[in-house]
C-alpha positions in Angstrom: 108.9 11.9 231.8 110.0 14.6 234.7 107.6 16.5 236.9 107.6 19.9 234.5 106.2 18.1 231.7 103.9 16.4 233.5 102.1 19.7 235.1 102.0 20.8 231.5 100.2 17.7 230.5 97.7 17.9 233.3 97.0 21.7 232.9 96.7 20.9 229.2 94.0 18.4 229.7 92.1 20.7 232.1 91.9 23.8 229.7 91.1 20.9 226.8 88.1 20.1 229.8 86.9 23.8 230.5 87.0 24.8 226.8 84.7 21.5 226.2 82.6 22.9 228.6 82.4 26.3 227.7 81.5 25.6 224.0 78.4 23.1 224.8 77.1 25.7 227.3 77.5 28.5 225.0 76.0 26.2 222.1 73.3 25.8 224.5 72.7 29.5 224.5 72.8 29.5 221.4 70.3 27.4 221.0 68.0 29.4 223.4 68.5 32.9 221.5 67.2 30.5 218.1 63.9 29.2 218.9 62.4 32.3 220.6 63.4 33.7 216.8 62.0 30.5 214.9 58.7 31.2 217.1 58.4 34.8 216.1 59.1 33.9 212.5 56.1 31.3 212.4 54.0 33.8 214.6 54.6 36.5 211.8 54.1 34.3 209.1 50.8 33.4 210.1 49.5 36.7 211.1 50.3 38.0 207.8 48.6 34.8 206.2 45.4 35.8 207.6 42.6 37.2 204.9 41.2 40.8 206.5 39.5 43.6 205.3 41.1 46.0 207.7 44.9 46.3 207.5 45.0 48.5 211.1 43.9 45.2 212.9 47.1 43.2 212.1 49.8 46.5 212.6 49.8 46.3 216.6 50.1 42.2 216.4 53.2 42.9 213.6 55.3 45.9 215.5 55.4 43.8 218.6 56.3 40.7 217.2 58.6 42.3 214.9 60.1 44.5 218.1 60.7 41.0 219.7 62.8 39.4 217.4 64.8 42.4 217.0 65.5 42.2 220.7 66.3 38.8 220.3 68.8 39.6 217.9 69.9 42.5 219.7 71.3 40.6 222.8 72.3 37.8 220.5 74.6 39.8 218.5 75.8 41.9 221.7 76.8 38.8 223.7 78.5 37.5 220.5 76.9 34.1 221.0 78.1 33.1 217.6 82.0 33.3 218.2 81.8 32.3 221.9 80.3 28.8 220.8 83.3 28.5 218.5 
């Protein structure tokens, strides 16, 4: 083989490395944004699984865990996690 198609092959091989690279560590991310939202989900789910005879308690503990995972979502959807990993 002559010397162009070699350089080809190597700078080939190293985008094939960095995009390897780049797609576990924004899988990883990925990964980090979903169990923050998994959390809230169970959090929510057992706050509202509580019997109690005033509603107001439970409304604080609900709007803040509700406001997190919305957040979480927020910069989840705004860094496009989801397309970067693929």
């Amino acid at each position: 083989m002559d010397e162009r198609t070699i350089r080809l092959l190597d700078k080939c091989e190293a985008m094939s490395l960095l995009s390897s690279k780049r797609s576990s560590h924004w899988s990883f991310i990925k990964l980090l944004f979903q169990i923050p939202l998994i959390m809230t989900s169970s959090i929510m789910y057992v706050l509202n699984s509580f019997e109690r005879e005033g509603e107001n308690k439970m409304r604080i503990p609900n709007v803040v865990v509700n406001g997190c995972s919305a957040l979480i979502l927020f910069l989840q959807n705004n860094l496009k996690v989801a397309e970067k990993v693929e």
